[in-house]
N, CA, C, O and CB atoms as a CASP TS submission, in Angstrom:
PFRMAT TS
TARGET T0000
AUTHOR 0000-0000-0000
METHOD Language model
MODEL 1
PARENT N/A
ATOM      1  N   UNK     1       0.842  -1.161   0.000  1.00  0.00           N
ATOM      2  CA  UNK     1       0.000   0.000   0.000  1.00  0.00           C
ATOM      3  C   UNK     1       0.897   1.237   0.000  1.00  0.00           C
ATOM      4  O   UNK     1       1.968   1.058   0.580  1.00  0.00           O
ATOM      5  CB  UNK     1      -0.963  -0.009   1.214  1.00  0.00           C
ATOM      6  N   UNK     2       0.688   2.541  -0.557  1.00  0.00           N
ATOM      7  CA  UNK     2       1.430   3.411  -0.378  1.00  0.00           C
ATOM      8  C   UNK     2       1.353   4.399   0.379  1.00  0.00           C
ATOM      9  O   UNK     2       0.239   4.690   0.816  1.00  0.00           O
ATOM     10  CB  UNK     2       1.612   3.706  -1.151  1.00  0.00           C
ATOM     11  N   UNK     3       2.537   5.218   0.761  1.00  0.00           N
ATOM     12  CA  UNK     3       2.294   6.044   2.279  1.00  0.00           C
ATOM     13  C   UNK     3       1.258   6.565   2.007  1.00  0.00           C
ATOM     14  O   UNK     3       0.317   6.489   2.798  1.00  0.00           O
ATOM     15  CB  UNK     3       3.308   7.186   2.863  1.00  0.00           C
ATOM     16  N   UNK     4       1.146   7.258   0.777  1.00  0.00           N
ATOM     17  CA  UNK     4      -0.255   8.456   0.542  1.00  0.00           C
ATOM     18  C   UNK     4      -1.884   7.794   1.237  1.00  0.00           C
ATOM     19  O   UNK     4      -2.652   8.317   2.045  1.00  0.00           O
ATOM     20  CB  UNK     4      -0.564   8.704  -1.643  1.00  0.00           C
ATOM     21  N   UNK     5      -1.959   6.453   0.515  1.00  0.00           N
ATOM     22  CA  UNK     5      -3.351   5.771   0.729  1.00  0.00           C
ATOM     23  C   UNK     5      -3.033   5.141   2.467  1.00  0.00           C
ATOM     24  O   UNK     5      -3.980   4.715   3.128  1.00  0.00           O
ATOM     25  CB  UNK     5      -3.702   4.274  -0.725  1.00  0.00           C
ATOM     26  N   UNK     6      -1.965   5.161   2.894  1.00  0.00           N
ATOM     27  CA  UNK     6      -2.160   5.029   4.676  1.00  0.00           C
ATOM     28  C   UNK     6      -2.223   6.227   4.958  1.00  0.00           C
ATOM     29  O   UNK     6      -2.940   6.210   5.959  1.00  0.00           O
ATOM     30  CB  UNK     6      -0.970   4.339   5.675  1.00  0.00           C
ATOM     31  N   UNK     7      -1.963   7.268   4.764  1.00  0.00           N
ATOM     32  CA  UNK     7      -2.271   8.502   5.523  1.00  0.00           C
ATOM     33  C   UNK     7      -3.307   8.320   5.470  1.00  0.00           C
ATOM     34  O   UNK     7      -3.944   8.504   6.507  1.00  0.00           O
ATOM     35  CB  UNK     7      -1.929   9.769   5.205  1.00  0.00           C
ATOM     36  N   UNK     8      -4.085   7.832   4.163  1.00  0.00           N
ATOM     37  CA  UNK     8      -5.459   9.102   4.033  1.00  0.00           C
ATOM     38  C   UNK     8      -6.401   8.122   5.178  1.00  0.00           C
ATOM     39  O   UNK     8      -7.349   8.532   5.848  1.00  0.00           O
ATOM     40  CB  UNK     8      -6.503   9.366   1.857  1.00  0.00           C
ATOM     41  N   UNK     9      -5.845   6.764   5.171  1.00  0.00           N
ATOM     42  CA  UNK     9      -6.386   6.073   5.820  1.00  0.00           C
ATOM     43  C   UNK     9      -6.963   6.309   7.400  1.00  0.00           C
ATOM     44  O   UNK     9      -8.072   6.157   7.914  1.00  0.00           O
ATOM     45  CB  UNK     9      -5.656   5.273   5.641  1.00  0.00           C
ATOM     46  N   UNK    10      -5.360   6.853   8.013  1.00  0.00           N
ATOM     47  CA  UNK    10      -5.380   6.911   9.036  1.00  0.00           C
ATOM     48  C   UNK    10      -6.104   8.604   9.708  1.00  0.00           C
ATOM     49  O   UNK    10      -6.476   8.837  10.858  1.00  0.00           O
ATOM     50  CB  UNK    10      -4.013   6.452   9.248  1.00  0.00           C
ATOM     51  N   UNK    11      -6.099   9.670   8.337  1.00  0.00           N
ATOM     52  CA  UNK    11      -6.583  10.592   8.449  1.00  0.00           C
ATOM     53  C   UNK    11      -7.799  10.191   8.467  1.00  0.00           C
ATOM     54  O   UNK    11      -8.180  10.438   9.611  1.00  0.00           O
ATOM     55  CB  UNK    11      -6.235  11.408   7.736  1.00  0.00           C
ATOM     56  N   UNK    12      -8.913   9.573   7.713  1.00  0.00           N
ATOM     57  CA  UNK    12     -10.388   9.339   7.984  1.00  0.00           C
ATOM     58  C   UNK    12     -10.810   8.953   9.206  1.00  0.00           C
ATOM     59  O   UNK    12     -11.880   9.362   9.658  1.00  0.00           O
ATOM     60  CB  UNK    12     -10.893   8.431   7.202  1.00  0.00           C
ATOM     61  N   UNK    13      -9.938   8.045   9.935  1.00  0.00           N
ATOM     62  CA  UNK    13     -10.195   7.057  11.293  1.00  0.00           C
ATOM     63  C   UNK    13      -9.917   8.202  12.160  1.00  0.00           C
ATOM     64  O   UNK    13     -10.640   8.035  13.142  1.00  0.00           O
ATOM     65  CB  UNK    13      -9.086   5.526  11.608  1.00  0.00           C
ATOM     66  N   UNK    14      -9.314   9.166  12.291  1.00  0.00           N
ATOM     67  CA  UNK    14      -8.750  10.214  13.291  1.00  0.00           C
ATOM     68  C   UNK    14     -10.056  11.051  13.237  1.00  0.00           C
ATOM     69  O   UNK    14     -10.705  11.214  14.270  1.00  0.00           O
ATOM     70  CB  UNK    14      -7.203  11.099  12.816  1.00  0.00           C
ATOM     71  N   UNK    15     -10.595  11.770  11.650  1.00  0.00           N
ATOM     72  CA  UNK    15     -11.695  12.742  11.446  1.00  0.00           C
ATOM     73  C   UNK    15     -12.981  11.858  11.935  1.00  0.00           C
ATOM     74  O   UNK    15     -14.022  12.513  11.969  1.00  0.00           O
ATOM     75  CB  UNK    15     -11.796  13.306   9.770  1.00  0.00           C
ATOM     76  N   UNK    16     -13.104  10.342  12.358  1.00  0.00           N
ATOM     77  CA  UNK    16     -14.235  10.022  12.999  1.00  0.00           C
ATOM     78  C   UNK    16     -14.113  10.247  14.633  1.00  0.00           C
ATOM     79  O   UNK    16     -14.905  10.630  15.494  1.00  0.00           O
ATOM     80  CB  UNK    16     -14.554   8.595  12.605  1.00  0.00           C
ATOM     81  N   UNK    17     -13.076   9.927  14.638  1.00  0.00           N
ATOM     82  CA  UNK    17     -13.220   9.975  16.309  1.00  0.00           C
ATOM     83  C   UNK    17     -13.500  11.470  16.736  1.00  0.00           C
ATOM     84  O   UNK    17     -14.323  11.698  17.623  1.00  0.00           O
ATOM     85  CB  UNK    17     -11.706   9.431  17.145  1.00  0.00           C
ATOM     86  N   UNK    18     -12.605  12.797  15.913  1.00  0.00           N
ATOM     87  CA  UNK    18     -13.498  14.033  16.237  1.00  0.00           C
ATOM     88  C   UNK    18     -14.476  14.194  16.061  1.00  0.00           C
ATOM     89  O   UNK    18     -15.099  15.095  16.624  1.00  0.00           O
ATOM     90  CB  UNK    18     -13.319  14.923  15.896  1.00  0.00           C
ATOM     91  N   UNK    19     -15.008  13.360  15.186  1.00  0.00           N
ATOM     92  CA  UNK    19     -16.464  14.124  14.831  1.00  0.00           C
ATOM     93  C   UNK    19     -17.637  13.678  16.071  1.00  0.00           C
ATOM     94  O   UNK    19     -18.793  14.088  16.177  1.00  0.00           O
ATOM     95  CB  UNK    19     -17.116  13.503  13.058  1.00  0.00           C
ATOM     96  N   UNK    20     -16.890  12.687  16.957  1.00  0.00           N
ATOM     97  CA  UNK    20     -17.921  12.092  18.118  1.00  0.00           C
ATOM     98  C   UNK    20     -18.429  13.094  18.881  1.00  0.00           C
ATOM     99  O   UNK    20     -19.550  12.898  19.350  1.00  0.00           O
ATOM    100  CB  UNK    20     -17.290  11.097  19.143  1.00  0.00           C
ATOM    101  N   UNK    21     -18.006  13.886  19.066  1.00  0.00           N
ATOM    102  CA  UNK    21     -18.013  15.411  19.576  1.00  0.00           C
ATOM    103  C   UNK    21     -19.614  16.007  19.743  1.00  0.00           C
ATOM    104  O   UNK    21     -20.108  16.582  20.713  1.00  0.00           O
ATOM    105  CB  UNK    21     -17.122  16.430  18.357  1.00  0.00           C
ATOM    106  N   UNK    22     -20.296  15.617  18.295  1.00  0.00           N
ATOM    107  CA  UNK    22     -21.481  16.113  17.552  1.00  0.00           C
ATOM    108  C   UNK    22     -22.237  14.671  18.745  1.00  0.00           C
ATOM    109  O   UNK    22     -23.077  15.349  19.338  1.00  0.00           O
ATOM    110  CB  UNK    22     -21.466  16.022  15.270  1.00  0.00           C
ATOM    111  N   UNK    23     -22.346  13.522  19.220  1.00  0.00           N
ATOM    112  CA  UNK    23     -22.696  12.902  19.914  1.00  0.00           C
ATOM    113  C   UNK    23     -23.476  13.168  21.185  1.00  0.00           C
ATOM    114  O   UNK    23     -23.806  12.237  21.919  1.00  0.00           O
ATOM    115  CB  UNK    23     -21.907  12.462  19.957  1.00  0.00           C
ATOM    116  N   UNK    24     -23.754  14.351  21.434  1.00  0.00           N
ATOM    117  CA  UNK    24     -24.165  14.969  22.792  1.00  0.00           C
ATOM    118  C   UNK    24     -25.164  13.970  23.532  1.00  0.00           C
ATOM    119  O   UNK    24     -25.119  14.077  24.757  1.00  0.00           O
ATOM    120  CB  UNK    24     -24.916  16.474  22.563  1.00  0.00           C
ATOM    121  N   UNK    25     -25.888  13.199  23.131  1.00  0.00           N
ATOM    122  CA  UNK    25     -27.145  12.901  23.469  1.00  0.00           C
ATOM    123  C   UNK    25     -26.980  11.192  24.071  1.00  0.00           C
ATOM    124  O   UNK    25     -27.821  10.390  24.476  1.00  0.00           O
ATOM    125  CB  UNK    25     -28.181  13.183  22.054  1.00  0.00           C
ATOM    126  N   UNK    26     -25.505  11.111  23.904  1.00  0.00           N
ATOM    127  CA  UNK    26     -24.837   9.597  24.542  1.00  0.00           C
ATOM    128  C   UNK    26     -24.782   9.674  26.272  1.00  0.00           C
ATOM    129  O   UNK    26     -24.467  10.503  27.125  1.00  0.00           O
ATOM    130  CB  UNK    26     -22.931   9.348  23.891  1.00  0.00           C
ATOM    131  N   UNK    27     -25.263   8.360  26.218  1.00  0.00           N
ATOM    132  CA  UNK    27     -24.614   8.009  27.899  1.00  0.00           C
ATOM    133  C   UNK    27     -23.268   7.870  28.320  1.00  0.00           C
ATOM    134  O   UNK    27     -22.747   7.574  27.244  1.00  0.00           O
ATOM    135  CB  UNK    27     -25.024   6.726  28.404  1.00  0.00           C
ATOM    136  N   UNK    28     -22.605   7.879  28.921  1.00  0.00           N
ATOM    137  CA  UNK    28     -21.186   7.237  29.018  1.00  0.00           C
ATOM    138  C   UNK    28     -21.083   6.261  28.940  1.00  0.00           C
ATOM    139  O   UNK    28     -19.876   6.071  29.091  1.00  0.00           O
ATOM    140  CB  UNK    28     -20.519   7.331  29.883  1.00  0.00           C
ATOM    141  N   UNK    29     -21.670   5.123  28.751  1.00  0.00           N
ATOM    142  CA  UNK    29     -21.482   3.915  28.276  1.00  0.00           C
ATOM    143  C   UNK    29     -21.039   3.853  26.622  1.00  0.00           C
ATOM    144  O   UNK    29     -20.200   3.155  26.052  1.00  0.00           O
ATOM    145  CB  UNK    29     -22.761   3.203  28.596  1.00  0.00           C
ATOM    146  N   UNK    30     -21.868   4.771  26.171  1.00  0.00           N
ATOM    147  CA  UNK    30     -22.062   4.767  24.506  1.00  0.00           C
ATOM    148  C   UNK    30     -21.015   5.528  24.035  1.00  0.00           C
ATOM    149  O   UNK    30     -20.434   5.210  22.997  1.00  0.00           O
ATOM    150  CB  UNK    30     -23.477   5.422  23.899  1.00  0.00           C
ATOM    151  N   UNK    31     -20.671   6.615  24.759  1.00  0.00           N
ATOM    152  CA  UNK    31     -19.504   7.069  23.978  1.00  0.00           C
ATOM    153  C   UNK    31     -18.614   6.637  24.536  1.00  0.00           C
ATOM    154  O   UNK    31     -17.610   7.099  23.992  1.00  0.00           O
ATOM    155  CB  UNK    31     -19.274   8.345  23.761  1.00  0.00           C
ATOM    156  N   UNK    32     -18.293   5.878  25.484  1.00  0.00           N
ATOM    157  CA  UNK    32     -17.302   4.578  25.831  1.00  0.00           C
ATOM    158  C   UNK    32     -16.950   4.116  24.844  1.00  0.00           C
ATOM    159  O   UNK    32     -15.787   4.184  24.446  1.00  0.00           O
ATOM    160  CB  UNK    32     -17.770   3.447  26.562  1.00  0.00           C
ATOM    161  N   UNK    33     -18.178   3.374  24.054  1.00  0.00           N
ATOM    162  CA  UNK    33     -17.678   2.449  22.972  1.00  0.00           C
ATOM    163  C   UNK    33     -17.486   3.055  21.976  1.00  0.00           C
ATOM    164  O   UNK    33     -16.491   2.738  21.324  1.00  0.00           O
ATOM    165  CB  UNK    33     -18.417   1.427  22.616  1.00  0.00           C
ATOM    166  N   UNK    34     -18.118   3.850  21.618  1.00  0.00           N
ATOM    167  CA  UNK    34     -17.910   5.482  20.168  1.00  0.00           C
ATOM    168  C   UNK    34     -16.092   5.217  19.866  1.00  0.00           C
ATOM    169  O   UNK    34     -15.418   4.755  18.945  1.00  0.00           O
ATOM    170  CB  UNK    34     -18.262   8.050  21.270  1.00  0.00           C
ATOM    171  N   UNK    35     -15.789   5.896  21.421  1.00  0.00           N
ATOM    172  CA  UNK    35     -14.461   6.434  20.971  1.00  0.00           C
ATOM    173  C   UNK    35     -13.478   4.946  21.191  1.00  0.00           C
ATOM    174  O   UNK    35     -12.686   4.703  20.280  1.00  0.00           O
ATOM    175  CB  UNK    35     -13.916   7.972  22.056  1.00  0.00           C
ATOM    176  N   UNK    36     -13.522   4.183  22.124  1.00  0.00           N
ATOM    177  CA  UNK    36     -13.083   2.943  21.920  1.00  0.00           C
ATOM    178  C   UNK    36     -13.212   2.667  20.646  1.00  0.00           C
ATOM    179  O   UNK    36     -12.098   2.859  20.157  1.00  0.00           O
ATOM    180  CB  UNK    36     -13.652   2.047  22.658  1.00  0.00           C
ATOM    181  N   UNK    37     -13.975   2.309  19.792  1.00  0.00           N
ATOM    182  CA  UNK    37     -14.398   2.170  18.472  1.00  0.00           C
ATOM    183  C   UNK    37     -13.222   3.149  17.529  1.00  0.00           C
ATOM    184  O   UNK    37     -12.141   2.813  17.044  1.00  0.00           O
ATOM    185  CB  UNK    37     -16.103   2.699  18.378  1.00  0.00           C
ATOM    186  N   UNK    38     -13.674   3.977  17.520  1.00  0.00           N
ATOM    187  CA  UNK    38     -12.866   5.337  16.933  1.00  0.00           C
ATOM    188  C   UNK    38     -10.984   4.977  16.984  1.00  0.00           C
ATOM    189  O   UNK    38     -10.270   4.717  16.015  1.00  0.00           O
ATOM    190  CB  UNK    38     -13.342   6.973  18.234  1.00  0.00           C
ATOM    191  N   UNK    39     -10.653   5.060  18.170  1.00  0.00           N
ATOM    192  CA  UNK    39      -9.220   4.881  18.535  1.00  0.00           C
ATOM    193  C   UNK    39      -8.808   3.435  18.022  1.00  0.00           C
ATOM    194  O   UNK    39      -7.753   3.223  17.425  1.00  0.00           O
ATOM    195  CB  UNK    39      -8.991   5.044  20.185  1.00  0.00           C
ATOM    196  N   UNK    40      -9.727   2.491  18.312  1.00  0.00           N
ATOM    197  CA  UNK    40      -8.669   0.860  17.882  1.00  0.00           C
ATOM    198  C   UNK    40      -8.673   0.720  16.423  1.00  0.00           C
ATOM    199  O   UNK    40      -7.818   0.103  15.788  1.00  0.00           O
ATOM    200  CB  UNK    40      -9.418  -0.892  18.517  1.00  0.00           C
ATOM    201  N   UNK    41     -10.088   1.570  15.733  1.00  0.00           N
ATOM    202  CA  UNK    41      -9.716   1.969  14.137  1.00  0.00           C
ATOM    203  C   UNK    41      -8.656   2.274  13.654  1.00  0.00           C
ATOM    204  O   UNK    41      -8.066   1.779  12.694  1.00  0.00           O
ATOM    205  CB  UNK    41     -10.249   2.909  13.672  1.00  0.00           C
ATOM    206  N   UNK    42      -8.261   3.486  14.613  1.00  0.00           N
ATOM    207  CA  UNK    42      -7.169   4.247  14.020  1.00  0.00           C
ATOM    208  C   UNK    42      -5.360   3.313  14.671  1.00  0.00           C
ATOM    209  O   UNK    42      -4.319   3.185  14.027  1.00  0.00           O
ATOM    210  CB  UNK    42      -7.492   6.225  14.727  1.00  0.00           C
ATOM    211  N   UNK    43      -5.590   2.968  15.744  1.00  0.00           N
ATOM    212  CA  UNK    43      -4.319   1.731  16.039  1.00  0.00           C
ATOM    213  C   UNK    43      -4.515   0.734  15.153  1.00  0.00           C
ATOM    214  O   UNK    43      -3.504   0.177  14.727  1.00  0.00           O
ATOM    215  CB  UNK    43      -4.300   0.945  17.566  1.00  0.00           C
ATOM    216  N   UNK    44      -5.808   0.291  14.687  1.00  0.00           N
ATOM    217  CA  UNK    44      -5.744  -1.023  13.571  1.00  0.00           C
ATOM    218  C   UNK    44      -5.168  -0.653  12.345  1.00  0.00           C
ATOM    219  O   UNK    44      -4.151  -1.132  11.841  1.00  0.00           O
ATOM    220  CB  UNK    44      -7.198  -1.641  13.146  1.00  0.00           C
ATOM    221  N   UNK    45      -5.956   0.313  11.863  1.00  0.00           N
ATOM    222  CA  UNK    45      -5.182   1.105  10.870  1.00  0.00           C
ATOM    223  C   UNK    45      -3.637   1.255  10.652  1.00  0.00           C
ATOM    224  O   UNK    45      -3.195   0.859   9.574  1.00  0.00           O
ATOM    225  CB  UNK    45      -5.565   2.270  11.071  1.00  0.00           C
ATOM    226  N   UNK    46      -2.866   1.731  11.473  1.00  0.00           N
ATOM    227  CA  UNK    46      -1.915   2.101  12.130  1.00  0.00           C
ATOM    228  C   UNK    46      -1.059   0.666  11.496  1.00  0.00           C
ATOM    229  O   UNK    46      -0.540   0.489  10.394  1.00  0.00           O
ATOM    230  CB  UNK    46      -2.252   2.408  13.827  1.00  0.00           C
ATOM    231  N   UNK    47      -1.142  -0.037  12.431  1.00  0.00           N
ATOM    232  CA  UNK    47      -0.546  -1.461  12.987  1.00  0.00           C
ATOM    233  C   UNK    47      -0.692  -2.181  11.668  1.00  0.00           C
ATOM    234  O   UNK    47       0.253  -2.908  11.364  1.00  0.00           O
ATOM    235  CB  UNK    47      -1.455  -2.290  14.388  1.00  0.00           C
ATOM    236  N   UNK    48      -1.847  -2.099  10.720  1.00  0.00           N
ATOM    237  CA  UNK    48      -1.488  -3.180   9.593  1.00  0.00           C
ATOM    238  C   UNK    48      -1.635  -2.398   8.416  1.00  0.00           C
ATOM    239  O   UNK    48      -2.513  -2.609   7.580  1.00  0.00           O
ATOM    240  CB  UNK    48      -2.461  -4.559   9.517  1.00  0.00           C
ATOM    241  N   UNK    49      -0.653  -1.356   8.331  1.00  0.00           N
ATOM    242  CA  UNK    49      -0.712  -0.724   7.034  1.00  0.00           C
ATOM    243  C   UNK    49      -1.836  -0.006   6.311  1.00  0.00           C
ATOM    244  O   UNK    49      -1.854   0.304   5.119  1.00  0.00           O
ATOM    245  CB  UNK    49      -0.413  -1.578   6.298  1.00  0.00           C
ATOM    246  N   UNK    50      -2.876   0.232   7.328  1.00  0.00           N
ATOM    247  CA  UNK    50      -3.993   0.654   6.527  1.00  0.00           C
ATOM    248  C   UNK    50      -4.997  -0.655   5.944  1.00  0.00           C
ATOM    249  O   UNK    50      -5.654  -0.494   4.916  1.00  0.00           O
ATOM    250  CB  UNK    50      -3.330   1.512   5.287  1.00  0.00           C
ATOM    251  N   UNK    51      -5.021  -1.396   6.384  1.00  0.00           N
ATOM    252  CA  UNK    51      -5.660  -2.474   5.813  1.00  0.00           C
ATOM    253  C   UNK    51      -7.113  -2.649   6.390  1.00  0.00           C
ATOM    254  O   UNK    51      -7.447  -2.301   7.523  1.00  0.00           O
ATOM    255  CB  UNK    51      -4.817  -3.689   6.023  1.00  0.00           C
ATOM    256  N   UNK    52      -7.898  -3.214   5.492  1.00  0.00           N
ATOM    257  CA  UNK    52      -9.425  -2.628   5.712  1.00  0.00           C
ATOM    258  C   UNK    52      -9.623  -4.034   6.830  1.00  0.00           C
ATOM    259  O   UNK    52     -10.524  -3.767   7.625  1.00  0.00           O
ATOM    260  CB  UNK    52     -10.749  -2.504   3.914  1.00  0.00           C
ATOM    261  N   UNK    53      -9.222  -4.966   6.999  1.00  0.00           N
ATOM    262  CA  UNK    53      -9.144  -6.060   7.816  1.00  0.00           C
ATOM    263  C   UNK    53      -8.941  -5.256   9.339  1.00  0.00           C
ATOM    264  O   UNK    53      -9.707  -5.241  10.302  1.00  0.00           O
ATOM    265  CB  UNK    53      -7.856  -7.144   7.291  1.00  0.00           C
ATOM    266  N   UNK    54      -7.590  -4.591   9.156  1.00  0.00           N
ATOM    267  CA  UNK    54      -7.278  -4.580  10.443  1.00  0.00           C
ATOM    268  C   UNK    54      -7.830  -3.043  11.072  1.00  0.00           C
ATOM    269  O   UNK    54      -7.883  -2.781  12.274  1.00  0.00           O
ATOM    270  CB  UNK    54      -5.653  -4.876  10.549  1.00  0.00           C
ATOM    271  N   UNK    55      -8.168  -2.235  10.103  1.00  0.00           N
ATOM    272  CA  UNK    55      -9.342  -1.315  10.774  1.00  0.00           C
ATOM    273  C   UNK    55     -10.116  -1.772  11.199  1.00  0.00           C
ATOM    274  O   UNK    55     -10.173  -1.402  12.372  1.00  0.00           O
ATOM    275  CB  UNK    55      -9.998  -0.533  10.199  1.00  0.00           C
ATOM    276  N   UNK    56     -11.254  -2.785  10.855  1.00  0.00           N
ATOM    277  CA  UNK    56     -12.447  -2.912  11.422  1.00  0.00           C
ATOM    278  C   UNK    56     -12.336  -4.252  12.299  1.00  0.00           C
ATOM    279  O   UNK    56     -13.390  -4.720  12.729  1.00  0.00           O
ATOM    280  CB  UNK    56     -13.564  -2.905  10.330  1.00  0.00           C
ATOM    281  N   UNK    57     -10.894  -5.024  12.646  1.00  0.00           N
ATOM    282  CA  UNK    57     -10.361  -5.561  13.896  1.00  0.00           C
ATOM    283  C   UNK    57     -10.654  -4.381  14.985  1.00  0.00           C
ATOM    284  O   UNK    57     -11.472  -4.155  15.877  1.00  0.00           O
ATOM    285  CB  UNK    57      -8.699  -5.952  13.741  1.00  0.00           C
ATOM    286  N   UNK    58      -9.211  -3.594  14.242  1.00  0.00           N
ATOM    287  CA  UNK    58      -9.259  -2.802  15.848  1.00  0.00           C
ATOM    288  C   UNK    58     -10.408  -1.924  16.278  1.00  0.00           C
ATOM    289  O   UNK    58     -10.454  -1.468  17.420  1.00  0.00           O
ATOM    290  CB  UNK    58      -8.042  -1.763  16.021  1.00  0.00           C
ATOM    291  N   UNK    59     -11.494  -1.644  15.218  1.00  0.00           N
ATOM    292  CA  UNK    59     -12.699  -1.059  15.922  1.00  0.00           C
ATOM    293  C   UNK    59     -13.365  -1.597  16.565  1.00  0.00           C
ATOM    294  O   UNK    59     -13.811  -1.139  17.617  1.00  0.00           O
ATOM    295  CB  UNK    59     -13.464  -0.614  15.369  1.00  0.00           C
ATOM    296  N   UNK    60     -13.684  -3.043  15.971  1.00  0.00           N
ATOM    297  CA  UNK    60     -14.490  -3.704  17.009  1.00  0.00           C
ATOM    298  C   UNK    60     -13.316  -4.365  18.479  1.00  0.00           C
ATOM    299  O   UNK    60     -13.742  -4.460  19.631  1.00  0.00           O
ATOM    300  CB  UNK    60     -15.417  -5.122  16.041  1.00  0.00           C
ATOM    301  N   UNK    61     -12.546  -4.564  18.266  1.00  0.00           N
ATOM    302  CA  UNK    61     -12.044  -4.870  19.932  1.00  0.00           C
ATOM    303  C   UNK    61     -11.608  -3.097  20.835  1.00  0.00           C
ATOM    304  O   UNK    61     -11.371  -2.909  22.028  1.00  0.00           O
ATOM    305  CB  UNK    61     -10.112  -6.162  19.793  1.00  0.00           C
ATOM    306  N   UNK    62     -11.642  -2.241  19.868  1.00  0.00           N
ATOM    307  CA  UNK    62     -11.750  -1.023  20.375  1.00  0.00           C
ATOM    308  C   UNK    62     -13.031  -0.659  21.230  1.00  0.00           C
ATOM    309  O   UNK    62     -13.195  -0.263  22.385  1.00  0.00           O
ATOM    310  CB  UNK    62     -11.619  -0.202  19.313  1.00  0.00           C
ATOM    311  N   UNK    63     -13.939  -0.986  20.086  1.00  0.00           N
ATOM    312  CA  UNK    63     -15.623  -0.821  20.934  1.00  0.00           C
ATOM    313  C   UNK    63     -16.106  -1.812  22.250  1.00  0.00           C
ATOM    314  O   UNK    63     -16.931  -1.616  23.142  1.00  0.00           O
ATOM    315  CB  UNK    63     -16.933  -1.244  19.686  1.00  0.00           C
ATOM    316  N   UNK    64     -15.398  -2.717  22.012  1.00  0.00           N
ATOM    317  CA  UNK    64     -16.162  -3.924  22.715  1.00  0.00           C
ATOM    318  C   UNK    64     -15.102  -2.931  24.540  1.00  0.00           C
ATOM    319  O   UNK    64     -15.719  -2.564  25.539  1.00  0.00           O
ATOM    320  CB  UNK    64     -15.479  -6.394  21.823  1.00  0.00           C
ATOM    321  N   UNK    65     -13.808  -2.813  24.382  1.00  0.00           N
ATOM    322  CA  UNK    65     -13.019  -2.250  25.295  1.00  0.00           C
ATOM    323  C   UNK    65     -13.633  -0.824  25.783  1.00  0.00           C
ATOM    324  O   UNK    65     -13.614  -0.484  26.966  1.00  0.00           O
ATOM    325  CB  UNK    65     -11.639  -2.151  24.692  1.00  0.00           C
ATOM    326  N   UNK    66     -14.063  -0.198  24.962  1.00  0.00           N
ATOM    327  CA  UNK    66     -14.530   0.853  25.485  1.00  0.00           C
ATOM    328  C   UNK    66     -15.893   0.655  26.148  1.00  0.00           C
ATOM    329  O   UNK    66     -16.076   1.325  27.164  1.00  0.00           O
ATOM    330  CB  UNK    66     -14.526   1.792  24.534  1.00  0.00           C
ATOM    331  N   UNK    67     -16.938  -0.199  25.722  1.00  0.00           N
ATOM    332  CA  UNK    67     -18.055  -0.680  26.536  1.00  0.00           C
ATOM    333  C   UNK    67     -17.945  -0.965  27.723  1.00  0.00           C
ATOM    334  O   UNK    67     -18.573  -0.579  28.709  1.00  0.00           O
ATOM    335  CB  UNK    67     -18.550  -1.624  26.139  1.00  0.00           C
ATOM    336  N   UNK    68     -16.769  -1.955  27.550  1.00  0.00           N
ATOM    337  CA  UNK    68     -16.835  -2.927  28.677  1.00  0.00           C
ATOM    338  C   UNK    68     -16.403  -1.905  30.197  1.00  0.00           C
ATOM    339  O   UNK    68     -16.813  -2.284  31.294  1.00  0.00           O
ATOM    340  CB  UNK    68     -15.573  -4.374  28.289  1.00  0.00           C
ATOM    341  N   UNK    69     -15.638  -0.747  30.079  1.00  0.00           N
ATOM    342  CA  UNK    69     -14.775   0.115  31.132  1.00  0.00           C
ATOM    343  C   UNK    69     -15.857   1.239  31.658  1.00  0.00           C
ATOM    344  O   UNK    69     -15.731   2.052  32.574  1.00  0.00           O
ATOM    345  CB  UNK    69     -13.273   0.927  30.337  1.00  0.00           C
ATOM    346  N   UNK    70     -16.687   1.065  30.992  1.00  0.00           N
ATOM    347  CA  UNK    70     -17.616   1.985  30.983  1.00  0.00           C
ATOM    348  C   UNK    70     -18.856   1.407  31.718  1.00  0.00           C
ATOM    349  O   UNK    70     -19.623   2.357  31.873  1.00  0.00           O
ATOM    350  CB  UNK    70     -17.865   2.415  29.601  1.00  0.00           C
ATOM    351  N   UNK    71     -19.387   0.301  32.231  1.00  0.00           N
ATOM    352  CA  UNK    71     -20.053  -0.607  32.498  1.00  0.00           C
ATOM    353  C   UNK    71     -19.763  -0.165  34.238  1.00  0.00           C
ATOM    354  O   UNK    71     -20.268  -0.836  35.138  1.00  0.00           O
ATOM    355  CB  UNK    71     -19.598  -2.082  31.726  1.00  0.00           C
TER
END
């Protein structure tokens, strides 16, 4: 993959987790998992080159982590 298409990668996964912001109407449970979600995107991302596998790895063990701390 090339640096350009991992940036942009890792730039989209970063512009979601700000945009959680607009979320007002969450419990802390929910934006527990939001940004859990948000962040293990952007470490999955990160960690396997941008690969659409390992984004939506690390979102979901991102989300499931952010639920669970929040509980």
């Amino acid at each position: 993959m090339t640096h350009t298409l991992r940036g942009g990668t890792a730039l989209l996964a970063l512009a979601a987790i700000f945009s959680l912001g607009a979320c007002a109407g969450m419990n802390q449970q929910e934006r527990g998992t939001a940004v859990g979600a948000g962040v293990g995107a952007l470490g999955g991302a990160i960690l396997t080159g941008g690969s659409t596998a390992g984004t939506l790895g690390g979102a979901a063990i991102g989300g499931i982590i952010g639920h669970e701390t929040n509980k």
